[in-house]
C-alpha positions as CSV (number, residue, x, y, z in Angstrom):
1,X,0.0,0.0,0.0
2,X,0.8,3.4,-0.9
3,X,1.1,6.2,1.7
4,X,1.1,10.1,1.5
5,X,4.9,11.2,0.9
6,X,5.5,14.4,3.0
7,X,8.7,16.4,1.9
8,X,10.7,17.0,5.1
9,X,12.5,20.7,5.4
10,X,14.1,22.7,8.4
11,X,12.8,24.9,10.5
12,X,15.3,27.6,12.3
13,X,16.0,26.5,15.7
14,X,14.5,23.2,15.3
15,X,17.5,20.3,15.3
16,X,15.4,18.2,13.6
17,X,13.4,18.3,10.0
18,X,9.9,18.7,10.3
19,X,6.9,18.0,7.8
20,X,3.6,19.6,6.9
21,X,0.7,17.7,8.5
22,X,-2.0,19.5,6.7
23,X,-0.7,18.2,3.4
24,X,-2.1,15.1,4.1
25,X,-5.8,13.7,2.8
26,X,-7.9,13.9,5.8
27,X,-8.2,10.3,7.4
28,X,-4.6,10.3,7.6
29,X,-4.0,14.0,9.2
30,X,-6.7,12.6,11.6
31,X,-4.7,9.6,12.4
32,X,-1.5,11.3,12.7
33,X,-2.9,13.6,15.1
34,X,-4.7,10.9,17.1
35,X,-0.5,9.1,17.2
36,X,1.0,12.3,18.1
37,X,-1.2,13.1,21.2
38,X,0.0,13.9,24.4
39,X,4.1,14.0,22.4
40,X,6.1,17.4,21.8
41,X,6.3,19.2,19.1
42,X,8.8,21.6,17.3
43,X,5.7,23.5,16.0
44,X,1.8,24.9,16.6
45,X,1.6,23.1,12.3
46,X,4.6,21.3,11.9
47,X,5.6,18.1,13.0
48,X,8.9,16.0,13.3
49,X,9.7,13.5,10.6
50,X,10.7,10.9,11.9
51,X,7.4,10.9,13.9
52,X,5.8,10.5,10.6
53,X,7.9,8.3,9.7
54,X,7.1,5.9,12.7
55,X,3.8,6.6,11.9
56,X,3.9,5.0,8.4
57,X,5.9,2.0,10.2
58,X,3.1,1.1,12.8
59,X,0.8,1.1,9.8
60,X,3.2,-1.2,7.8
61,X,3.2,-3.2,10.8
62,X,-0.6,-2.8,11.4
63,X,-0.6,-1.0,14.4
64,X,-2.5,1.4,13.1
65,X,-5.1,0.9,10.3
66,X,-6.5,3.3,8.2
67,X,-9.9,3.1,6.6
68,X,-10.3,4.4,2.9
């Protein structure tokens, strides 16, 4: 299965590259939001990468499903 691909870029002051969220199609930002509750972020909108990128794992590894 095919997920969203978010290109990553840096913020200042942030050590780490970040992605766009809202890029993604709705049941996925949903999902990703629902993951990153209660976690720090870099950003009010931007999240870290390799959070995403975890994110896609647990999918992969179906930890988390997501409907279509």
């Amino acid at each position: 299965m095919s997920h969203p691909i978010l290109t990553a870029f840096n913020l200042t002051d942030v050590p780490f590259k970040v992605i766009d969220p809202n890029e993604l199609p709705n049941i996925y930002r949903v999902a990703f939001e629902q993951f990153l509750a209660g976690s720090c972020a870099p950003h009010p909108i931007y999240a870290y990468q390799h959070d995403y990128a975890r994110f896609l794992l647990l999918i992969e590894q179906g930890e988390i499903t997501i409907e279509k």
